[in-house]
NUKEDREN-522117 format. One record per residue (C-alpha): residue number from 1; residue in one letter; x, y, z. Coordinates in Angstrom, 1 decimal, always signed. Example, Ala and Ser with C-alpha at 12.3 -4.5 7.8 and 13.67 -1.06 7.14 Angstrom:
<num:1	residu:A	xx:+12.3	yy:-4.5	zz:+7.8>
<num:2	residu:S	xx:+13.7	yy:-1.1	zz:+7.1>
This chain:
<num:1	residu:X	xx:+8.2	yy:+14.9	zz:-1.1>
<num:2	residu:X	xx:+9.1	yy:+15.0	zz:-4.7>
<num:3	residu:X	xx:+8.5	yy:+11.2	zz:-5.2>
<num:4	residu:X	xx:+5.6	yy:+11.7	zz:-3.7>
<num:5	residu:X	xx:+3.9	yy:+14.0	zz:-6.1>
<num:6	residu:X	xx:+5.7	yy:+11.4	zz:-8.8>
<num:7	residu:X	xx:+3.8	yy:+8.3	zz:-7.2>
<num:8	residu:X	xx:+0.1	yy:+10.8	zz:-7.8>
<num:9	residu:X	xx:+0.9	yy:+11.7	zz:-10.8>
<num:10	residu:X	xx:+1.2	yy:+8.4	zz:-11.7>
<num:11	residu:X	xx:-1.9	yy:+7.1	zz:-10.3>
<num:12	residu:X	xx:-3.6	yy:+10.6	zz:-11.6>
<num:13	residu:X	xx:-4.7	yy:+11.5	zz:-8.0>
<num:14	residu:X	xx:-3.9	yy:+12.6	zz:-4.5>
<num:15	residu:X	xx:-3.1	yy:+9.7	zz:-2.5>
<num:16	residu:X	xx:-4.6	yy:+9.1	zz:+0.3>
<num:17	residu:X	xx:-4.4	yy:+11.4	zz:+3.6>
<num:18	residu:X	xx:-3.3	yy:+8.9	zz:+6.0>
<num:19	residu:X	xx:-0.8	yy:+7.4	zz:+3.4>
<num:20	residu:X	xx:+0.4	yy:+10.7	zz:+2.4>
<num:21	residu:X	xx:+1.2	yy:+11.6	zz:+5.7>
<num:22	residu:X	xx:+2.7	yy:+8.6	zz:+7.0>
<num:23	residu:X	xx:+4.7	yy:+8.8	zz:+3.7>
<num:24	residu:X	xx:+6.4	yy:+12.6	zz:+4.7>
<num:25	residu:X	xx:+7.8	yy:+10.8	zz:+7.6>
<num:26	residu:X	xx:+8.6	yy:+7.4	zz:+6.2>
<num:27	residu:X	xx:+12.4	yy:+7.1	zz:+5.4>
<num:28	residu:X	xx:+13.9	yy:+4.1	zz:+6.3>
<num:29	residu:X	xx:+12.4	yy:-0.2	zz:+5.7>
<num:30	residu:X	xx:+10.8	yy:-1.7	zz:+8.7>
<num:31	residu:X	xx:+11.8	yy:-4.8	zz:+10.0>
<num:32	residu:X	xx:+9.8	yy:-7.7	zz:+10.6>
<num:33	residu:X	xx:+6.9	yy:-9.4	zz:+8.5>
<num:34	residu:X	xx:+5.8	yy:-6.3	zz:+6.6>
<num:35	residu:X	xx:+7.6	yy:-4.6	zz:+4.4>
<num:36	residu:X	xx:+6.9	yy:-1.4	zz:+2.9>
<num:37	residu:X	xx:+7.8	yy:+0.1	zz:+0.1>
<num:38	residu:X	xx:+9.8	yy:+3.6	zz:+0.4>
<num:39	residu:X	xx:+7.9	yy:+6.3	zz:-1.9>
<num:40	residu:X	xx:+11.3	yy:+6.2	zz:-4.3>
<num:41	residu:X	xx:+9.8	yy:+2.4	zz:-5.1>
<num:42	residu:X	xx:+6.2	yy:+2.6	zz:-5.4>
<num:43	residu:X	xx:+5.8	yy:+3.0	zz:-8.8>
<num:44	residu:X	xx:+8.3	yy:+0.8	zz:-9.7>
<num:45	residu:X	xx:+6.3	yy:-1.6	zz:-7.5>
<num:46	residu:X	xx:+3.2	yy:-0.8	zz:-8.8>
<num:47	residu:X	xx:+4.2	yy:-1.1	zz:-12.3>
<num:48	residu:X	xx:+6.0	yy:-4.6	zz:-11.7>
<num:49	residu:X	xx:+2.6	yy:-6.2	zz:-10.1>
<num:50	residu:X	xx:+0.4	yy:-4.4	zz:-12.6>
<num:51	residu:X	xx:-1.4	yy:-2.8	zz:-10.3>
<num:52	residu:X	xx:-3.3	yy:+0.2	zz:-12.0>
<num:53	residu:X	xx:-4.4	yy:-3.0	zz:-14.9>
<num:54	residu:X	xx:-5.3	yy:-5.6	zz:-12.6>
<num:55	residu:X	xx:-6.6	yy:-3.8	zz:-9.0>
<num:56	residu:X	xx:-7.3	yy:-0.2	zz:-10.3>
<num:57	residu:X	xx:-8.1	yy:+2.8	zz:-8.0>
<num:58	residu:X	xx:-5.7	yy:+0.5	zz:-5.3>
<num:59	residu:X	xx:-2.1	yy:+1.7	zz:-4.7>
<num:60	residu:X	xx:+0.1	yy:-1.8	zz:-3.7>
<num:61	residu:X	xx:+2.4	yy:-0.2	zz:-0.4>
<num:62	residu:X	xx:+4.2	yy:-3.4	zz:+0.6>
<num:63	residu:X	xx:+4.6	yy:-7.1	zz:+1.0>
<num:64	residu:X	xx:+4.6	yy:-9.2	zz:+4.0>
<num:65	residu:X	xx:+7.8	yy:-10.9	zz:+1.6>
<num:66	residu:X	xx:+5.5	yy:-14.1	zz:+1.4>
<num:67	residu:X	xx:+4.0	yy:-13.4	zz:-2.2>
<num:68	residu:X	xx:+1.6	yy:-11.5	zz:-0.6>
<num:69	residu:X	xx:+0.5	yy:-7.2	zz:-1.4>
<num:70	residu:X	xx:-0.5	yy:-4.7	zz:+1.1>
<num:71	residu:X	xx:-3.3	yy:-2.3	zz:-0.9>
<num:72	residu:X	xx:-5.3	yy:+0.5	zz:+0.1>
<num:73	residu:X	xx:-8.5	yy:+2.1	zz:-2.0>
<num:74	residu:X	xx:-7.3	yy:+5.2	zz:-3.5>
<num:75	residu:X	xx:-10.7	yy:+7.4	zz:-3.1>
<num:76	residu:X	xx:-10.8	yy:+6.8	zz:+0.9>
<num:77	residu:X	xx:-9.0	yy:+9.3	zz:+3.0>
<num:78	residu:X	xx:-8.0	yy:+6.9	zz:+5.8>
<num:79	residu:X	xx:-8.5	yy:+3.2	zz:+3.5>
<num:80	residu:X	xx:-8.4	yy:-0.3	zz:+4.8>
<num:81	residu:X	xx:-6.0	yy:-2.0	zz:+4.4>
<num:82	residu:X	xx:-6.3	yy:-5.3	zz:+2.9>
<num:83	residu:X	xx:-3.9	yy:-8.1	zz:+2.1>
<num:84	residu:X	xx:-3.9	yy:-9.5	zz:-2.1>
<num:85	residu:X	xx:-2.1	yy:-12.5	zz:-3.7>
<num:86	residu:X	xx:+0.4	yy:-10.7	zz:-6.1>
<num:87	residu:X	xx:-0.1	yy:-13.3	zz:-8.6>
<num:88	residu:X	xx:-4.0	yy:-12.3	zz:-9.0>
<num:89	residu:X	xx:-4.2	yy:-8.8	zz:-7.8>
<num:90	residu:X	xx:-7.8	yy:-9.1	zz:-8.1>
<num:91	residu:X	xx:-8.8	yy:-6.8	zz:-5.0>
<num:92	residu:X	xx:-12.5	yy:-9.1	zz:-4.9>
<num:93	residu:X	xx:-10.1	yy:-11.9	zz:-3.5>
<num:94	residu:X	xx:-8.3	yy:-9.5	zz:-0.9>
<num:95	residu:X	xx:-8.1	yy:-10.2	zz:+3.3>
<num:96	residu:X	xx:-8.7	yy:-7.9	zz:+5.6>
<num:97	residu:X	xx:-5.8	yy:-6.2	zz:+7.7>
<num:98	residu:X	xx:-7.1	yy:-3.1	zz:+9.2>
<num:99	residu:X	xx:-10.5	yy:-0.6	zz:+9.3>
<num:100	residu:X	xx:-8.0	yy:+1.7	zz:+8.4>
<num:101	residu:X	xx:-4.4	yy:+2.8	zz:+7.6>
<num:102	residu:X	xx:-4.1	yy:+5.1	zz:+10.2>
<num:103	residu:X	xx:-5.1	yy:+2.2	zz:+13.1>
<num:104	residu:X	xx:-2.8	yy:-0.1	zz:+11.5>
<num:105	residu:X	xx:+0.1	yy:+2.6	zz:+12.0>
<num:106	residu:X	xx:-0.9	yy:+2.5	zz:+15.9>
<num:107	residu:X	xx:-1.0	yy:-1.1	zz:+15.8>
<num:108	residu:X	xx:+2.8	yy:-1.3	zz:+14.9>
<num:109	residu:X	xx:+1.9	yy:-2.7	zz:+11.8>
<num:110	residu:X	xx:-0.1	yy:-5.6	zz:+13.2>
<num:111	residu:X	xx:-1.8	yy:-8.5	zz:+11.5>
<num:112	residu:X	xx:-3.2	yy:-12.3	zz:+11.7>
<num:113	residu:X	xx:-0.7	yy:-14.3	zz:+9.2>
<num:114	residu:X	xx:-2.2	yy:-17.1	zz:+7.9>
């Protein structure tokens, strides 16, 4: 819990509902094509891609470990999630994942690779 309140200060707000929660539970790296980052690395993760500069009010959660970043839009309670070249981080360029974080959860972490 306490790196999670570090990750919102960081980003100056409350992350998002379905993140947050999935977060509380979230204690060990999955296995497979996505990787996501365990709340003790987000804003190290964050910081490293530039994220707040470059693809502000998104949070970066993980990488499919192909160069590849896994964001979600801040403001939304149950965001999209959308996949971004790490090299631009320019969330106008971003593919689409899932509606929302919450389905993509259900979906065992499911998407088209490319």
């Amino acid at each position: 819990m306490n790196h999670i309140v570090e990750v919102e200060k960081y980003f100056g707000c409350t992350l998002p509902k379905t993140y947050r929660q999935f977060l509380l539970s979230f204690d060990k790296e999955l296995d497979g094509d996505v990787y996501l980052y365990l709340p003790d690395m987000l804003i190290e993760r964050n910081e490293c891609y530039q994220t707040k500069e470059y693809a502000p009010d998104y949070i970066n959660i993980g990488s499919d470990g192909g160069g590849m970043a896994f964001i979600l839009k801040l403001s939304d309670q149950d965001p999209k999630v959308a996949l971004i070249d790490h090299g631009s981080m320019d969330p106008e360029l971003s593919e689409f994942v899932c509606s929302s974080f919450s389905e993509w959860v259900a979906s065992d972490f499911e998407y088209d690779e490319e």
